[in-house]
C-alpha positions in Angstrom: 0.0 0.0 0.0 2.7 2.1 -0.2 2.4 5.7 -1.3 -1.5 5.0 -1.7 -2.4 8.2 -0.1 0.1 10.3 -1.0 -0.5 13.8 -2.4 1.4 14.9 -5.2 2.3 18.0 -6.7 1.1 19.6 -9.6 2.7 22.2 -11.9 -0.7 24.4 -12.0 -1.6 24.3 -8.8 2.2 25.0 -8.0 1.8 28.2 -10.4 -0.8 29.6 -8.4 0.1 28.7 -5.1 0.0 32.2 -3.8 -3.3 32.6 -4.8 -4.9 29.3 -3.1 -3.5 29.7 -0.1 -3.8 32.9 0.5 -0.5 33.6 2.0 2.4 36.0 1.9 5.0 33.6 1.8 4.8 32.8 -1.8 5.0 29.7 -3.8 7.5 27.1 -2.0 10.8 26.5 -3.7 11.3 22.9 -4.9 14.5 21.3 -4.7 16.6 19.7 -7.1 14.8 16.5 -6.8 11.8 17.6 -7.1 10.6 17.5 -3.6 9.1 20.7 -2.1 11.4 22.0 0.6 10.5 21.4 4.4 10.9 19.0 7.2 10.2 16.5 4.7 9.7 13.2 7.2 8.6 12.7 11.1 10.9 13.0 13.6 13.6 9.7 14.8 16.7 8.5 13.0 14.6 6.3 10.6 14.8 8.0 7.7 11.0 6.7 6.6 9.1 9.4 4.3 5.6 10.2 5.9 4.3 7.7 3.5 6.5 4.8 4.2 5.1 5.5 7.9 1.7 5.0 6.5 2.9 1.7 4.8 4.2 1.0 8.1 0.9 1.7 9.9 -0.8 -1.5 8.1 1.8 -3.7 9.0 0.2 -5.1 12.2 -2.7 -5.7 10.1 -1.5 -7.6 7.1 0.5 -9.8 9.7 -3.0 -10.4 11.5 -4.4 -11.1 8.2 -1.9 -13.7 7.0 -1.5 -15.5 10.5 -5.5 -15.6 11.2 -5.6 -17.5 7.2 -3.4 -19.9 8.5 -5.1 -23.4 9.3 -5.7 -23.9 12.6 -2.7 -24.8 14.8 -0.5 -23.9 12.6 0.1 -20.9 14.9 -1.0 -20.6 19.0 -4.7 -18.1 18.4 -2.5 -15.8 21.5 0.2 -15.6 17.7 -2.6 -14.3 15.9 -3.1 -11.3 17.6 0.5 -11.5 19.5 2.2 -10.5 16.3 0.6 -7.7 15.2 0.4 -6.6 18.6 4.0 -6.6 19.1 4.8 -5.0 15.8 2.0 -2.1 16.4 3.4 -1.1 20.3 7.0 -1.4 18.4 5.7 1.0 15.8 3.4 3.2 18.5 6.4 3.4 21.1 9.0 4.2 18.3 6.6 7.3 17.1 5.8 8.7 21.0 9.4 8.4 21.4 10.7 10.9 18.4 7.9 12.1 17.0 3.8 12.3 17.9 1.4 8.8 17.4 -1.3 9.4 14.8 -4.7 7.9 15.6 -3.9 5.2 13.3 -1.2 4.2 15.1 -3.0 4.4 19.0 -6.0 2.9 16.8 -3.9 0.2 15.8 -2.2 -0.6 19.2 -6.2 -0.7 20.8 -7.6 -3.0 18.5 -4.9 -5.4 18.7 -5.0 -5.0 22.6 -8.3 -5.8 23.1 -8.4 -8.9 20.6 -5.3 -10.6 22.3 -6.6 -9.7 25.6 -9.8 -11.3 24.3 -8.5 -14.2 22.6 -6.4 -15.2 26.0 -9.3 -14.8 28.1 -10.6 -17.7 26.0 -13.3 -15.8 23.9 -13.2 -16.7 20.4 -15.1 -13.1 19.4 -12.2 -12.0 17.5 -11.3 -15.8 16.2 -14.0 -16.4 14.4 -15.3 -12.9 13.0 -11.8 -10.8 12.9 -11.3 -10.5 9.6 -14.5 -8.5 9.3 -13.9 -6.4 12.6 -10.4 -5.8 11.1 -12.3 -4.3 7.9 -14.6 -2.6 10.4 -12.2 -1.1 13.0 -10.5 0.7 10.0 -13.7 2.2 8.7 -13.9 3.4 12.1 -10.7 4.5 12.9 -10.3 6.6 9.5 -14.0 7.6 10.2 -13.1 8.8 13.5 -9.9 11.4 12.0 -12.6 13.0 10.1 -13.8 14.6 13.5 -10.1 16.2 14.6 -8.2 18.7 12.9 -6.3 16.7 10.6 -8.2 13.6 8.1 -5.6 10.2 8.6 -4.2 10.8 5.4 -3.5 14.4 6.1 -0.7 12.9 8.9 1.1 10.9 6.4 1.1 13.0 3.3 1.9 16.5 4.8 5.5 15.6 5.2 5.8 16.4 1.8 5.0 20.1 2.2 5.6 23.2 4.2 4.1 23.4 7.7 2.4 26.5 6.3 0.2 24.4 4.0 -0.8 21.7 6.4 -4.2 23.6 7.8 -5.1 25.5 4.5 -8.5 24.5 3.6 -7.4 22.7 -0.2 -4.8 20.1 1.9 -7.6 19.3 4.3 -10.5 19.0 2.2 -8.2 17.1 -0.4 -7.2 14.7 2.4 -10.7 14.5 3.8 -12.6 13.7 0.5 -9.9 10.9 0.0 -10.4 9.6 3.9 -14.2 9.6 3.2 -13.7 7.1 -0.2 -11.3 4.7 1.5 -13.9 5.1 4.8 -16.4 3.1 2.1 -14.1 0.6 0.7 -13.2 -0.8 4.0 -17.1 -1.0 5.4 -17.6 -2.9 1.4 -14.9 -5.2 2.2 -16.4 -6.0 5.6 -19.5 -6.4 4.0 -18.1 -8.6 1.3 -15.8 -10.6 3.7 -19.1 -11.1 6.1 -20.9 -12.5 2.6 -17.9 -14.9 1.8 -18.1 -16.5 5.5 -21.6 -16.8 4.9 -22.1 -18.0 1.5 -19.4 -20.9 1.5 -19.7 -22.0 -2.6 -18.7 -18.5 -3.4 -16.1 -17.7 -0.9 -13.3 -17.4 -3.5 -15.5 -14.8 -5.1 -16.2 -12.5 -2.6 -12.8 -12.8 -1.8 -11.7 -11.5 -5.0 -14.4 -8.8 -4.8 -13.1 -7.8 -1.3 -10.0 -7.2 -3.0 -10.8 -6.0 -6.0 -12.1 -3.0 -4.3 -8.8 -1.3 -3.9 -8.3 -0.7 -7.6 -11.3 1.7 -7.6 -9.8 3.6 -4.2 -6.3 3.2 -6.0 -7.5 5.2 -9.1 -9.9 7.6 -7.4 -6.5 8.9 -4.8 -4.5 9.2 -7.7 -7.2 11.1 -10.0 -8.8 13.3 -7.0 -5.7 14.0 -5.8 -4.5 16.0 -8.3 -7.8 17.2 -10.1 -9.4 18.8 -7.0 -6.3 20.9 -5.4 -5.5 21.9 -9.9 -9.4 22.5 -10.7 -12.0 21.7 -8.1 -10.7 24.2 -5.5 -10.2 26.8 -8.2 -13.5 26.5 -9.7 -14.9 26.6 -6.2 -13.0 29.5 -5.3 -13.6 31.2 -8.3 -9.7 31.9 -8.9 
């Protein structure tokens, strides 16, 4: 999933960035590689990019999801959940350390938490149904950045821009809309993992529709990210 969110620039939007933005500061040098000059990554001596932190974000949950597909005993259940709850407290302690958690991150840590401390306490809740709550309790969590001051994509992709552009109204509304679509992706994969538990003779098939589901969010990030900040917001604002 790497650089799935991220927002890149775009030569007419970087022609009037004076005029979106609204600011005296003018439009923000690039530097010889292209990148647009600022901190340019969160804080630790990892040298991750803001997106590779994002990648890093869904690595608890792609563990979870290859060890729960495992046949059973193949792996102790307390390894299910173990794992990716090692990896996300590695990942959340890291980021407290250096830098700030984003609610992905605590998000992350909580739900794994409460599913090992489930699963040892001997109730299977998370066993049997966890691939949809894992489907749900993104939806949720991505849902739930909507409501602060910066969308989950937003903390990721605004390493690759000033500090000065990280509350403008275009970077948060760009970031929001794209939150929103991936918001419905994840409740349709819930929905169509819930249909493969369910309807047996087609399980491969709604497997490969729960999947198939990130090309759409794949090609509406990389279309709306650049046609809304370029056209939408200038039609809008009437510049």
């Amino acid at each position: 999933m790497k650089g799935m969110y991220t927002i890149e620039g775009d030569l007419g939007l970087m022609v009037r960035m004076k005029e979106l933005f609204s600011t005296d500061q003018g439009i923000p040098e690039r530097e010889p590689g292209g990148e647009v000059s600022g901190k340019g990554r969160p804080g630790g001596p990892l040298p991750l990019s803001g997106m590779a932190w994002l990648t890093a974000a869904f690595v608890p949950w792609m563990v979870n999801w290859v060890t729960a597909g495992l046949p059973a005993g193949v792996l102790p259940l307390r390894a299910v959940f173990g794992l990716p709850l090692l990896l996300a407290a590695l990942l959340w302690g890291y980021r407290r350390i250096f830098d700030r958690p984003t609610l992905m991150e605590t998000g992350t840590l909580a739900y794994f938490l409460v599913a090992f401390l489930t699963t040892l306490g001997g109730n299977g809740f998370f066993t049997a149904f966890g691939d949809v709550l894992s489907f749900l309790a993104l939806a949720l969590l991505w849902a739930d950045s909507l409501g602060t001051a910066m969308p989950v994509t937003g903390e990721y992709s605004k390493w690759d821009w000033p500090p000065s552009l990280w509350t403008t109204s275009v970077f948060i509304k760009t970031n929001a809309v794209i939150t929103v679509a991936w918001v419905g992706i994840y409740l349709l994969q819930a929905v169509a993992t819930l249909a493969g538990r369910y309807m047996s003779a087609e399980s491969i098939m709604w497997t490969i529709v729960c999947y198939s589901l990130l090309i759409p969010g794949f090609v509406f990030t990389a279309c709306y990210q650049k046609w809304y900040p370029t056209y939408g917001y200038v039609k809008e604002k009437g510049l």
